[in-house]
N, CA, C, O and CB atoms as a CASP TS submission, in Angstrom:
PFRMAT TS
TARGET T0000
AUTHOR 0000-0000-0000
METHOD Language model
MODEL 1
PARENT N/A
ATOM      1  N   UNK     1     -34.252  -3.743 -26.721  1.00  0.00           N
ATOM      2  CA  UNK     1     -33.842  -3.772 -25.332  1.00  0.00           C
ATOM      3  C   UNK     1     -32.319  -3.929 -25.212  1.00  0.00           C
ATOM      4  O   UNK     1     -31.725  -3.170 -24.446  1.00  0.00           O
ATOM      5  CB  UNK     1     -34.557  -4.908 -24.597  1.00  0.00           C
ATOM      6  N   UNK     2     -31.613  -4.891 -25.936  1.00  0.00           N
ATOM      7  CA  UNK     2     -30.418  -4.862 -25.797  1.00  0.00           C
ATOM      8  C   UNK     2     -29.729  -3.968 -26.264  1.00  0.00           C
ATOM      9  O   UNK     2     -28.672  -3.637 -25.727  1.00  0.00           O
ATOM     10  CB  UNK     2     -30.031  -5.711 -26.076  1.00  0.00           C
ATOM     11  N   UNK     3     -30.262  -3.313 -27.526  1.00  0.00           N
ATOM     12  CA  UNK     3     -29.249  -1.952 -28.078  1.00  0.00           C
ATOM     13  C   UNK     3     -29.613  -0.610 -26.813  1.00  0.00           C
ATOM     14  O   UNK     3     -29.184   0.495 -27.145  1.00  0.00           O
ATOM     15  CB  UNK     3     -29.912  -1.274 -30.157  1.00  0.00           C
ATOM     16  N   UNK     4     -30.122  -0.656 -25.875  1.00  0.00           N
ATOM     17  CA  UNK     4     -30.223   0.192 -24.701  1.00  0.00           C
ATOM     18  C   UNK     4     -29.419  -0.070 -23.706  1.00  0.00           C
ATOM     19  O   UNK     4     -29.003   0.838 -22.986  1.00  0.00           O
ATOM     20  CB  UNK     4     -31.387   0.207 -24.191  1.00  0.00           C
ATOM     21  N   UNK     5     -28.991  -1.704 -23.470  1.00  0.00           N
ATOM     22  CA  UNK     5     -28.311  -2.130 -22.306  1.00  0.00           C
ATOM     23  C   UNK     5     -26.920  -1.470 -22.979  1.00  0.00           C
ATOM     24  O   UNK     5     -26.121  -0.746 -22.385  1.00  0.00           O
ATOM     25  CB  UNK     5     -28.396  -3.940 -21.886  1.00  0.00           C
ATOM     26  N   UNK     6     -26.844  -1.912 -24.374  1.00  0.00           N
ATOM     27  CA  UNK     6     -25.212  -1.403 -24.997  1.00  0.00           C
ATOM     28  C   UNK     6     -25.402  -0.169 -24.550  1.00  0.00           C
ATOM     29  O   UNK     6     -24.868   0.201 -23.504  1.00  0.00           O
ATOM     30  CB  UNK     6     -24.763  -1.424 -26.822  1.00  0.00           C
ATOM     31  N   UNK     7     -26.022   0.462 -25.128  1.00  0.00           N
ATOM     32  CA  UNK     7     -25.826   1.810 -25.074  1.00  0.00           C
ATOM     33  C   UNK     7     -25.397   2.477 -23.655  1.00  0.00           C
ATOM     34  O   UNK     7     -24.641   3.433 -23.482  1.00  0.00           O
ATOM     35  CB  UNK     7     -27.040   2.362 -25.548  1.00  0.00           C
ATOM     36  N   UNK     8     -26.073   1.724 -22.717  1.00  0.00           N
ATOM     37  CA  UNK     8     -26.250   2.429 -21.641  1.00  0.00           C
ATOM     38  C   UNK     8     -24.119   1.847 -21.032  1.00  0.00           C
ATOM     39  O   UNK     8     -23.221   2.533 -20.545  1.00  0.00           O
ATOM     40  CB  UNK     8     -28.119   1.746 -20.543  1.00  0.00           C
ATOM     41  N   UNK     9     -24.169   0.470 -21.390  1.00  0.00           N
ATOM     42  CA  UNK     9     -22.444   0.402 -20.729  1.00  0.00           C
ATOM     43  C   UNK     9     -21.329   1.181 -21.699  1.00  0.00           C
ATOM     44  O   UNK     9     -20.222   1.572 -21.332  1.00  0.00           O
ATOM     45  CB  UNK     9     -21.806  -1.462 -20.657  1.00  0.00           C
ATOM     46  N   UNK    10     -21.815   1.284 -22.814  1.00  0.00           N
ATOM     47  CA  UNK    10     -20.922   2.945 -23.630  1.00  0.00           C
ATOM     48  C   UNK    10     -20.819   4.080 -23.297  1.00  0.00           C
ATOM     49  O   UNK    10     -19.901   4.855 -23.567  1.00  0.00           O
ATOM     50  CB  UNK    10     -21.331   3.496 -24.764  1.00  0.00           C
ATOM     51  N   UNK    11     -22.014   4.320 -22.516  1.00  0.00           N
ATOM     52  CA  UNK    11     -22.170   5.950 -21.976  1.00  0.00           C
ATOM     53  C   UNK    11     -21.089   5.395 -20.851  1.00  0.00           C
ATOM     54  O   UNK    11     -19.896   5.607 -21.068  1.00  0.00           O
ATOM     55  CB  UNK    11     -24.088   6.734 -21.301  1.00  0.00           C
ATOM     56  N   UNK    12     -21.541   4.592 -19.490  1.00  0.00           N
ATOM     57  CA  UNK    12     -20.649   4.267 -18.405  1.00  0.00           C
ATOM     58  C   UNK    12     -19.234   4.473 -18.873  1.00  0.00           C
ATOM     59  O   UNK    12     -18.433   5.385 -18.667  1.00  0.00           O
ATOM     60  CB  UNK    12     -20.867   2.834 -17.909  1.00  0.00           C
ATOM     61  N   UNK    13     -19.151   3.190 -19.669  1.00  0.00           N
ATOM     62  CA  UNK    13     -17.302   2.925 -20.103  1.00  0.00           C
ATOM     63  C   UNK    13     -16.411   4.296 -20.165  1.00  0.00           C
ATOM     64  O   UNK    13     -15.305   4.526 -19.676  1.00  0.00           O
ATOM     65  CB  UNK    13     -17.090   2.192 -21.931  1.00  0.00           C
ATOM     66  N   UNK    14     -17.449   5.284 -21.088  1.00  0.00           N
ATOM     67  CA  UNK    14     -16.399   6.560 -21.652  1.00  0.00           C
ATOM     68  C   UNK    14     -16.738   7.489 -20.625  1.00  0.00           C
ATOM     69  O   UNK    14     -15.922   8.403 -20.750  1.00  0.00           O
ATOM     70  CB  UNK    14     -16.688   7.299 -23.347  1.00  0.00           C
ATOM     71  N   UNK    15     -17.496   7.743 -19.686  1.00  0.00           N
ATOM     72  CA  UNK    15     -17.656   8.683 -18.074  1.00  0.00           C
ATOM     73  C   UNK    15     -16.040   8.068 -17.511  1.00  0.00           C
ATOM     74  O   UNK    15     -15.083   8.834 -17.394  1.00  0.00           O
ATOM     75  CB  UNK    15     -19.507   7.977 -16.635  1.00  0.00           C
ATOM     76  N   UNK    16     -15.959   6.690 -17.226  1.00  0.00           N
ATOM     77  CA  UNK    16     -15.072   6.057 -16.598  1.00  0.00           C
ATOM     78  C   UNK    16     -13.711   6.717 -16.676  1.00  0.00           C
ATOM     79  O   UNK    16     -12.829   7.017 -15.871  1.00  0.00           O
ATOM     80  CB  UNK    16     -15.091   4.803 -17.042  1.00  0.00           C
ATOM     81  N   UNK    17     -14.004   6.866 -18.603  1.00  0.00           N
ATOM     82  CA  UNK    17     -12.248   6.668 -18.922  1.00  0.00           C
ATOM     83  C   UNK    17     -12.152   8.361 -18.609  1.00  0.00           C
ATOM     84  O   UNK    17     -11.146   8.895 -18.141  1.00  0.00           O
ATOM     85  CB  UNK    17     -11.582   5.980 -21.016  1.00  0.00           C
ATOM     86  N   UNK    18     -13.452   9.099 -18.979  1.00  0.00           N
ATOM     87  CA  UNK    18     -12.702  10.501 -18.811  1.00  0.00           C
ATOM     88  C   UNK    18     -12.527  10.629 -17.668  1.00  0.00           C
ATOM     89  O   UNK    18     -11.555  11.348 -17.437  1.00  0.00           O
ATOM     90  CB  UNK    18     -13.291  11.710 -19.246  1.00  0.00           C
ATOM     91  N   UNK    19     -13.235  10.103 -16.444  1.00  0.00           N
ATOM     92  CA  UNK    19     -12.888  10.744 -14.828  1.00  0.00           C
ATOM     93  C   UNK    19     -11.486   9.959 -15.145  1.00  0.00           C
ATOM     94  O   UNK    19     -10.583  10.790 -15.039  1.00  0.00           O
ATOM     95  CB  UNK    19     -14.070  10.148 -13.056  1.00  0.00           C
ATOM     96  N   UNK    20     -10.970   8.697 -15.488  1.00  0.00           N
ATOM     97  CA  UNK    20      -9.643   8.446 -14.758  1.00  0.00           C
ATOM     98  C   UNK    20      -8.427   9.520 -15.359  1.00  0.00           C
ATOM     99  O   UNK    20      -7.412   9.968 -14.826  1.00  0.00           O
ATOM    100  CB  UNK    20      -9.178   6.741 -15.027  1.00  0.00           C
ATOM    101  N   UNK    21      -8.990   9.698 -16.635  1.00  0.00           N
ATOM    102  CA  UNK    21      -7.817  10.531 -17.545  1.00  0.00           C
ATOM    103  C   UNK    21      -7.606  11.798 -17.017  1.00  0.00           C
ATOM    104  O   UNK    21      -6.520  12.359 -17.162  1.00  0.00           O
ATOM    105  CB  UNK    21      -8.193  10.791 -19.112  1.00  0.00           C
ATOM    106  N   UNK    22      -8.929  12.526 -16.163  1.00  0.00           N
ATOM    107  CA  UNK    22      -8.440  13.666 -15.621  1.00  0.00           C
ATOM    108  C   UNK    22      -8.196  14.037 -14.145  1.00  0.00           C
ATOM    109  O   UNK    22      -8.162  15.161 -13.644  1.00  0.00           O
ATOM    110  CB  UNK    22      -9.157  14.458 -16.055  1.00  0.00           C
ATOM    111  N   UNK    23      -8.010  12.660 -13.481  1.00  0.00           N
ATOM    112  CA  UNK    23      -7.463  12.720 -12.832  1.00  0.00           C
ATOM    113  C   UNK    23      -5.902  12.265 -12.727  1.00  0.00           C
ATOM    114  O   UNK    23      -5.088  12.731 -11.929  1.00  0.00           O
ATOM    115  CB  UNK    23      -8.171  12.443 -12.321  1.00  0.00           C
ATOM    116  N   UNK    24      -5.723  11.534 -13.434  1.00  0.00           N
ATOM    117  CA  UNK    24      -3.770  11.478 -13.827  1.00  0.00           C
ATOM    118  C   UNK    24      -3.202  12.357 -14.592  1.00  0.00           C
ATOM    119  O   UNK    24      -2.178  12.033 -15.194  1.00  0.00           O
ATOM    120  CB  UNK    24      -3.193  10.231 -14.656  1.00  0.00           C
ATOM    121  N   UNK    25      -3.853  13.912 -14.760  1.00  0.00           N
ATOM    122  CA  UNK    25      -3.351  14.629 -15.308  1.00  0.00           C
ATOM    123  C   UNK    25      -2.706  15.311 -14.336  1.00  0.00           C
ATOM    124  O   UNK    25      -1.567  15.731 -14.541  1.00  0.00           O
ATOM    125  CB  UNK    25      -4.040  15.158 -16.075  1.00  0.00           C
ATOM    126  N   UNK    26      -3.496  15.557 -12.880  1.00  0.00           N
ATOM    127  CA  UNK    26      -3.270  16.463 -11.928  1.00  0.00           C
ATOM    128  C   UNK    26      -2.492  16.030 -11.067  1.00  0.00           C
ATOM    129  O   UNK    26      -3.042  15.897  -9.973  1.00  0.00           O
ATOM    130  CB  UNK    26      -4.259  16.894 -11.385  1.00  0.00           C
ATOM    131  N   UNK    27      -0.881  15.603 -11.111  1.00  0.00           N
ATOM    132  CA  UNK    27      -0.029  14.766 -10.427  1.00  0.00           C
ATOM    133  C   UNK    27       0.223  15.769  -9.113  1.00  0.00           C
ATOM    134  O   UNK    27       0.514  16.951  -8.929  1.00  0.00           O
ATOM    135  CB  UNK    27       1.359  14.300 -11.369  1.00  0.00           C
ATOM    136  N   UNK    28      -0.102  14.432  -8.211  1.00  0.00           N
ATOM    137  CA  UNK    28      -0.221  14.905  -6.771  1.00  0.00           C
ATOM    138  C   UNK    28       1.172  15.344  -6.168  1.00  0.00           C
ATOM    139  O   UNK    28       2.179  14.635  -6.149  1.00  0.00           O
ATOM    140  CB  UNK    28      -0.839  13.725  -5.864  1.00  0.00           C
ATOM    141  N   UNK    29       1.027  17.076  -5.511  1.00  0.00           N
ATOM    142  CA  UNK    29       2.100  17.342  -4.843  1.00  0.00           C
ATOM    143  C   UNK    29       3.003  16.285  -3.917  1.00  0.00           C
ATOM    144  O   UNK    29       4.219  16.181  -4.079  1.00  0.00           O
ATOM    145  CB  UNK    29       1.667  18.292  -4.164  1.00  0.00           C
ATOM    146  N   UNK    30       2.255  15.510  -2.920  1.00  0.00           N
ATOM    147  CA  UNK    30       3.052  14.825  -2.228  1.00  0.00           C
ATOM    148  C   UNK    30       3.811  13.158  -3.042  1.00  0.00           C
ATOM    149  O   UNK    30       4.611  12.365  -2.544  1.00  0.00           O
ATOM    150  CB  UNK    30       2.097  14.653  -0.922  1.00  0.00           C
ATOM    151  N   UNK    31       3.245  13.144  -4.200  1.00  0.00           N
ATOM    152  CA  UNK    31       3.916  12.345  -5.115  1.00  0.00           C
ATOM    153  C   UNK    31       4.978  12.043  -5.094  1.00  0.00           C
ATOM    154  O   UNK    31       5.394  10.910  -4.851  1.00  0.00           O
ATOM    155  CB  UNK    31       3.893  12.629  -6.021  1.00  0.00           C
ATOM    156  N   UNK    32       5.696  13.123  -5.380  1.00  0.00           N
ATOM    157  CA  UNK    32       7.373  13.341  -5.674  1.00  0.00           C
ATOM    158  C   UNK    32       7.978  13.067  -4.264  1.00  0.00           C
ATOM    159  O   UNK    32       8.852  12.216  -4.431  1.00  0.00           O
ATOM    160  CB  UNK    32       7.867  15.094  -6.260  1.00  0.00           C
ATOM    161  N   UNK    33       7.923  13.306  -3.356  1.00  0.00           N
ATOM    162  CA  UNK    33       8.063  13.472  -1.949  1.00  0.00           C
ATOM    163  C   UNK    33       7.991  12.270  -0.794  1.00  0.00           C
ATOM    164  O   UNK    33       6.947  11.826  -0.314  1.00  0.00           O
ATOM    165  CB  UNK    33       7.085  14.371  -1.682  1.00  0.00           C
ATOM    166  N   UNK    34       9.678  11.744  -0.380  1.00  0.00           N
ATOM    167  CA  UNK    34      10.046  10.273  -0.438  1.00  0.00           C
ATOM    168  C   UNK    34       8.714  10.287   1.045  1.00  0.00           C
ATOM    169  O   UNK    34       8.118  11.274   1.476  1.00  0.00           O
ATOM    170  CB  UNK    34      12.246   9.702  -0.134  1.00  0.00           C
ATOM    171  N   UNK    35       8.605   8.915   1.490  1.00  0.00           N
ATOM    172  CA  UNK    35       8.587   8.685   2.779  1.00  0.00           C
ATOM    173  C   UNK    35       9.619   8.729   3.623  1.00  0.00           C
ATOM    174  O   UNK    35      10.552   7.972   3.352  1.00  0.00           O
ATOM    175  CB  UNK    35       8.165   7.748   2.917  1.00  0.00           C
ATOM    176  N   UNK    36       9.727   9.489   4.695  1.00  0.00           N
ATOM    177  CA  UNK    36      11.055   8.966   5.915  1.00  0.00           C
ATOM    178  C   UNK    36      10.487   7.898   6.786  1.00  0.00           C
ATOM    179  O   UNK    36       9.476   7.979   7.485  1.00  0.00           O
ATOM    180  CB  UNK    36      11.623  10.325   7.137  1.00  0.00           C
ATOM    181  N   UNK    37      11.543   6.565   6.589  1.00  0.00           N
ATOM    182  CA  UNK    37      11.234   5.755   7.608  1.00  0.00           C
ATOM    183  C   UNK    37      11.801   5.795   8.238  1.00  0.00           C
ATOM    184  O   UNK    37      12.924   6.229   7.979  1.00  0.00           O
ATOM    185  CB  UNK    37      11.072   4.823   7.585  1.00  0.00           C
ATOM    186  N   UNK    38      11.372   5.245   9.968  1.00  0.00           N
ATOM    187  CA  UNK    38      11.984   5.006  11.341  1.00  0.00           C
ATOM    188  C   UNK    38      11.861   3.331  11.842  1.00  0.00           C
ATOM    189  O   UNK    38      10.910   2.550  11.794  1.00  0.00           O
ATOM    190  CB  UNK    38      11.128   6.054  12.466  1.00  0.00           C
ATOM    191  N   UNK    39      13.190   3.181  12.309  1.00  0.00           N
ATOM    192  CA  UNK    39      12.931   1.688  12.922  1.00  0.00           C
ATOM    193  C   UNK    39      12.581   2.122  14.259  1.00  0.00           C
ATOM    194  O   UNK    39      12.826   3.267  14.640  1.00  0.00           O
ATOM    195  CB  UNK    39      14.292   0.529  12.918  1.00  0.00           C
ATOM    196  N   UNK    40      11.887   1.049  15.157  1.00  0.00           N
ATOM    197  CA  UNK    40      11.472   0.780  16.322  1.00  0.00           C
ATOM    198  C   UNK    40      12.658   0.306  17.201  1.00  0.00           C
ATOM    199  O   UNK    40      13.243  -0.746  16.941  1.00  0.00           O
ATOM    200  CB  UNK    40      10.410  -0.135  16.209  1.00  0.00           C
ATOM    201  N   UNK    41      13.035   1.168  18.337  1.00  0.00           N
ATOM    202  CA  UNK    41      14.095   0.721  19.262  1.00  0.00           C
ATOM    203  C   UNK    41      13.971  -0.360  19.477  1.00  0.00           C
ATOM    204  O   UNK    41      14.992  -1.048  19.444  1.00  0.00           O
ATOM    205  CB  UNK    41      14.237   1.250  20.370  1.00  0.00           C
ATOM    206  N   UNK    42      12.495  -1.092  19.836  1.00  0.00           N
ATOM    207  CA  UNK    42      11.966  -2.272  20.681  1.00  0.00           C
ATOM    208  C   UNK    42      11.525  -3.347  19.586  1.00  0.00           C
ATOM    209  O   UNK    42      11.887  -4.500  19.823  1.00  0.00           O
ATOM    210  CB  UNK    42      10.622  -1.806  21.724  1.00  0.00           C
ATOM    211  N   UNK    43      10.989  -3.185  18.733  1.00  0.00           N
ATOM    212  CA  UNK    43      10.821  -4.354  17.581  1.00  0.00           C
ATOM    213  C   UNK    43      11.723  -4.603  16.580  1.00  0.00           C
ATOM    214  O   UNK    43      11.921  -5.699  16.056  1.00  0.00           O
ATOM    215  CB  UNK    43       9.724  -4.180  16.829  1.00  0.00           C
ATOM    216  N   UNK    44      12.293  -3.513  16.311  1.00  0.00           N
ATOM    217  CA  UNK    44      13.001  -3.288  14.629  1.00  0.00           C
ATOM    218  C   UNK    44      11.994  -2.691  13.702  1.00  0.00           C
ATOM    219  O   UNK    44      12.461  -1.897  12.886  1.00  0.00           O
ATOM    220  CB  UNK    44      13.483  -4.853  13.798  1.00  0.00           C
ATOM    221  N   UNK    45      10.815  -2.891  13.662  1.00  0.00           N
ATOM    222  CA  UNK    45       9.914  -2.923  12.870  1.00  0.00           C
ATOM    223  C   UNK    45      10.076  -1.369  12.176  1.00  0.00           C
ATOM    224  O   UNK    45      10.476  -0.430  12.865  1.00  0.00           O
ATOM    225  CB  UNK    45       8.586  -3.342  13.608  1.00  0.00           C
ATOM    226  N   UNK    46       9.725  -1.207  10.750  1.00  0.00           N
ATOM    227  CA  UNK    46      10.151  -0.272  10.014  1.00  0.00           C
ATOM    228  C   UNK    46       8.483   0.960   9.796  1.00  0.00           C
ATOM    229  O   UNK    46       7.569   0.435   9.159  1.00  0.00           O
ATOM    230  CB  UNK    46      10.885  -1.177   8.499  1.00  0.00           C
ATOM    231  N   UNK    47       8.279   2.119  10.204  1.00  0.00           N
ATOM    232  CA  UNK    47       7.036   2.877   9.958  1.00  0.00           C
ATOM    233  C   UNK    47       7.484   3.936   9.498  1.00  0.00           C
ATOM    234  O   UNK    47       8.692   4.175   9.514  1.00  0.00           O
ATOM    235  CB  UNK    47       6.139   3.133  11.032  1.00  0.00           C
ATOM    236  N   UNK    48       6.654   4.703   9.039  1.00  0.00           N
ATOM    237  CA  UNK    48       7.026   6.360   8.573  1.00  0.00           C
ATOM    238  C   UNK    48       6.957   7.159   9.600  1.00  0.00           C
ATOM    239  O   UNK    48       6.078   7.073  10.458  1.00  0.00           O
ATOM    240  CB  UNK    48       6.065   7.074   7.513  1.00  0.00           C
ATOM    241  N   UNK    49       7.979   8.093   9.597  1.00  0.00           N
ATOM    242  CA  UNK    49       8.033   8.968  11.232  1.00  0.00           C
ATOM    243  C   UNK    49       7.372   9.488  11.349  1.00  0.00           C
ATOM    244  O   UNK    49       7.509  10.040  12.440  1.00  0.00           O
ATOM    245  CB  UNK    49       8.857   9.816  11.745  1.00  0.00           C
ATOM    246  N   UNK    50       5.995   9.974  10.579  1.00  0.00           N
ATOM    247  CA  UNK    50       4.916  10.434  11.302  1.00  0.00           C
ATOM    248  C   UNK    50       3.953   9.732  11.982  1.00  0.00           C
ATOM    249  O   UNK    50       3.163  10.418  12.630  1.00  0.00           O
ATOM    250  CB  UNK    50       4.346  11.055  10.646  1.00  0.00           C
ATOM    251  N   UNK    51       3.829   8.662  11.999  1.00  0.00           N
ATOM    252  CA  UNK    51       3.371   7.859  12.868  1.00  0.00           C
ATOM    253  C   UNK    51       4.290   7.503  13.683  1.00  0.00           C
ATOM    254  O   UNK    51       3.692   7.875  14.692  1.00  0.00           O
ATOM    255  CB  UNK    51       2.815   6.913  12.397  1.00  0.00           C
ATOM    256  N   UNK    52       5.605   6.936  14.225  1.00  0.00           N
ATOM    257  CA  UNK    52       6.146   6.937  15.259  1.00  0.00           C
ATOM    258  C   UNK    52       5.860   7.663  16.530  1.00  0.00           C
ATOM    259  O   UNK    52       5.242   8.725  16.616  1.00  0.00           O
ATOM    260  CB  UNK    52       7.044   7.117  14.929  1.00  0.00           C
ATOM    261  N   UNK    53       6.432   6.902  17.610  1.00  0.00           N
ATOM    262  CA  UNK    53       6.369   7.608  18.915  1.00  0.00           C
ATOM    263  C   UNK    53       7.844   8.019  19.530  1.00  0.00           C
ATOM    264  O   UNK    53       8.793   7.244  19.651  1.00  0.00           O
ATOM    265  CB  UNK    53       5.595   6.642  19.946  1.00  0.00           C
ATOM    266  N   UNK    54       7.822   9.241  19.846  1.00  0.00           N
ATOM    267  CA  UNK    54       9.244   9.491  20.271  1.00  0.00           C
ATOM    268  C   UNK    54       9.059   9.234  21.857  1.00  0.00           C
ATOM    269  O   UNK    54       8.112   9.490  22.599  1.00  0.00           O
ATOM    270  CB  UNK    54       9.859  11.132  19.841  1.00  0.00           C
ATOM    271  N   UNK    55      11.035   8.288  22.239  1.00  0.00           N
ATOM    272  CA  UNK    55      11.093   8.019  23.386  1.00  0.00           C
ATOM    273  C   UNK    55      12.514   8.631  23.610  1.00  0.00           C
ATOM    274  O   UNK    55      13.375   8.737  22.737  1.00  0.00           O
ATOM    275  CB  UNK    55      10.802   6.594  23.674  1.00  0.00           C
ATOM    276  N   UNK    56      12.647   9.092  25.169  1.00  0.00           N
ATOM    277  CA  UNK    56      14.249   9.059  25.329  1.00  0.00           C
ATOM    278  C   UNK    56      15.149   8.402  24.680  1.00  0.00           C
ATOM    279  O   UNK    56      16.168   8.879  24.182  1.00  0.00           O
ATOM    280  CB  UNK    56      14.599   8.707  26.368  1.00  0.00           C
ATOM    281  N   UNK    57      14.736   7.077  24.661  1.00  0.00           N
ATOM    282  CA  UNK    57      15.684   6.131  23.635  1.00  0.00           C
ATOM    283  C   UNK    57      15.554   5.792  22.440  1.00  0.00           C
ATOM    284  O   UNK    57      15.991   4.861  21.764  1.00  0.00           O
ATOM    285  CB  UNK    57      15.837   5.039  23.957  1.00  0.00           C
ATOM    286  N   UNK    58      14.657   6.981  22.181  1.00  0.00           N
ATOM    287  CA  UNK    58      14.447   7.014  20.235  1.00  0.00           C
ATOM    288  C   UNK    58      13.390   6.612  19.590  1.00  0.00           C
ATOM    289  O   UNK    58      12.815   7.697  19.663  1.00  0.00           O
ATOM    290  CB  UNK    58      15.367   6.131  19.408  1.00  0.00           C
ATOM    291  N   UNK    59      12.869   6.148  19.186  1.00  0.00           N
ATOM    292  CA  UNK    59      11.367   6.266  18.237  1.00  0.00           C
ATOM    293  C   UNK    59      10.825   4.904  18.429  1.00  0.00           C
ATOM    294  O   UNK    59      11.445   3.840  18.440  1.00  0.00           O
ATOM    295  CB  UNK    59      11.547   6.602  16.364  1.00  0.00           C
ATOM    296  N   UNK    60       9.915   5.060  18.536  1.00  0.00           N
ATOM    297  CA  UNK    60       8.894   3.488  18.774  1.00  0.00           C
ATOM    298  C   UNK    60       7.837   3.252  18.321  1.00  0.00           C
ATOM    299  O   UNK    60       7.107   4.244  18.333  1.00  0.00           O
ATOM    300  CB  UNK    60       8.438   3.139  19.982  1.00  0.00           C
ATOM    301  N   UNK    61       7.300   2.185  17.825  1.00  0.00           N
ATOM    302  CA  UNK    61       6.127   2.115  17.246  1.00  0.00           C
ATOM    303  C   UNK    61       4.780   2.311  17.828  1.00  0.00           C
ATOM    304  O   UNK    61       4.023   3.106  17.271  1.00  0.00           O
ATOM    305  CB  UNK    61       6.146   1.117  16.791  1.00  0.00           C
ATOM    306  N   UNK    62       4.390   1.661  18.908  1.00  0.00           N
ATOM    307  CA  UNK    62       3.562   1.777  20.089  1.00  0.00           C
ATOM    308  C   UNK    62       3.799   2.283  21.742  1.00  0.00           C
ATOM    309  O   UNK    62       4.780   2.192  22.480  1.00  0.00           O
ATOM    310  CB  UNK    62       3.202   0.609  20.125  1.00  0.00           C
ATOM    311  N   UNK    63       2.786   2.705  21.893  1.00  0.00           N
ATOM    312  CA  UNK    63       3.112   3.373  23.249  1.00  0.00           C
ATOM    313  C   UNK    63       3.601   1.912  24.377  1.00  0.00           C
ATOM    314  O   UNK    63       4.080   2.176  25.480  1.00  0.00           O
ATOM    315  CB  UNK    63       1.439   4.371  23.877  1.00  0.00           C
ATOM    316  N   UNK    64       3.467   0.877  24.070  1.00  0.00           N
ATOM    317  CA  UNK    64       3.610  -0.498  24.601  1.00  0.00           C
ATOM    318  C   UNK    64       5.565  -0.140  24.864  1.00  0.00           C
ATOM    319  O   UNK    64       6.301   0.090  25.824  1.00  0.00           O
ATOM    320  CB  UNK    64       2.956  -2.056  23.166  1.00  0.00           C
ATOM    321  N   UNK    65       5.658  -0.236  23.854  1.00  0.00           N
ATOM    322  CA  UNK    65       7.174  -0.761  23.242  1.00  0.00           C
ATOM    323  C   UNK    65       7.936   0.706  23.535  1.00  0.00           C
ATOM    324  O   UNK    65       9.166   0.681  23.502  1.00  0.00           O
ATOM    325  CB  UNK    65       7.190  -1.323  21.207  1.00  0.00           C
ATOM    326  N   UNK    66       7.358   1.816  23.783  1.00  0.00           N
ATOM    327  CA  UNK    66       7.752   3.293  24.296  1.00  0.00           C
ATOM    328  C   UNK    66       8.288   2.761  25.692  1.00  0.00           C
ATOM    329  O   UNK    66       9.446   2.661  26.099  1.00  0.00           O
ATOM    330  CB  UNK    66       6.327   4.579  24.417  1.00  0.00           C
ATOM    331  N   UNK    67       7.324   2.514  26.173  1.00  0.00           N
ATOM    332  CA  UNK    67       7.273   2.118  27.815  1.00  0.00           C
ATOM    333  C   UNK    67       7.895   0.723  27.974  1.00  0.00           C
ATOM    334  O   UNK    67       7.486   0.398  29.089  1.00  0.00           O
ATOM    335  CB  UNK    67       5.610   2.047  28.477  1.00  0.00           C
ATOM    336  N   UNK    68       8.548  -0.164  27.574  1.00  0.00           N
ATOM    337  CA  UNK    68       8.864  -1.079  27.501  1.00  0.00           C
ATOM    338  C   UNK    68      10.668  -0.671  27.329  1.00  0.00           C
ATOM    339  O   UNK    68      11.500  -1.258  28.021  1.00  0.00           O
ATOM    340  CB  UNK    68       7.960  -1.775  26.514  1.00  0.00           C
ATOM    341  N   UNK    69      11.032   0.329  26.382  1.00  0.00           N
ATOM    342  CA  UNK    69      12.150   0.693  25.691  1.00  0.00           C
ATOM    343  C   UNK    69      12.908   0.045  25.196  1.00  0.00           C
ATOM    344  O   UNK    69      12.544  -1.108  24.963  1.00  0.00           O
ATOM    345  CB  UNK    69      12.742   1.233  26.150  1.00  0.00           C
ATOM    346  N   UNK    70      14.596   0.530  24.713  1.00  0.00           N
ATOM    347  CA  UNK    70      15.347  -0.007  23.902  1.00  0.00           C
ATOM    348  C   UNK    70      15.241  -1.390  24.394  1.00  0.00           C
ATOM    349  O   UNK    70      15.050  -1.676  25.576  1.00  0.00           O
ATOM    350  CB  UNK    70      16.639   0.602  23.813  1.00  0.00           C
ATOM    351  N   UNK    71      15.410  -2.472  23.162  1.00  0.00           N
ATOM    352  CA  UNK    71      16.399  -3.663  23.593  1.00  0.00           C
ATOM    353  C   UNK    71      17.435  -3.675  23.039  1.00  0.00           C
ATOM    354  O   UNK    71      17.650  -3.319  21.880  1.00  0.00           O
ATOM    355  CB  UNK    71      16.013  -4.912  23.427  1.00  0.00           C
ATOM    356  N   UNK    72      18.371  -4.194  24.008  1.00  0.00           N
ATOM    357  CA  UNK    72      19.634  -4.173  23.759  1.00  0.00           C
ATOM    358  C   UNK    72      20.359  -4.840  22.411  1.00  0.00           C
ATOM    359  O   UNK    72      20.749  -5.934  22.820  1.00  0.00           O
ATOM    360  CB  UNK    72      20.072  -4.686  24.846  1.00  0.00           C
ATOM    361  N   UNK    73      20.643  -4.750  21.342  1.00  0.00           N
ATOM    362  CA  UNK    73      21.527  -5.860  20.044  1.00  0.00           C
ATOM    363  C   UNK    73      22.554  -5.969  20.051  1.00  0.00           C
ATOM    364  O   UNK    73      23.104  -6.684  19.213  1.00  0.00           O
ATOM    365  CB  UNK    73      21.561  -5.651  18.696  1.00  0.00           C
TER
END
């Protein structure tokens, strides 16, 4: 019984290692490719500009702080 339980976490272990090995072979296009961050007129708070919200007074995190706008520093 136990030389089956081995057996059976040897088969697992080496499935494991080959899915991880072939997947770090196939280095992901957007890998290389920085993030652009944007600060928030209204918080400071730092996000990637595709999530930002654009305002007259420049990029914001939430539609709250859109409608709220710049504060002044």
């Amino acid at each position: 019984m136990l030389k089956f339980i081995l057996l059976a976490l040897f088969v697992v272990a080496v499935v494991w290692l080959l899915r991880g090995a072939r997947r770090s072979g196939k280095p992901s296009e957007k890998a290389d490719e920085p993030t652009v961050m944007v600060v928030c007129e209204h918080c400071g708070v730092h996000l990637p500009r595709g999530e930002a919200l654009t305002g007259p007074d420049g990029v914001f995190c939430s539609e709250a702080h859109r409608a709220a706008g710049r504060v002044p520093r």
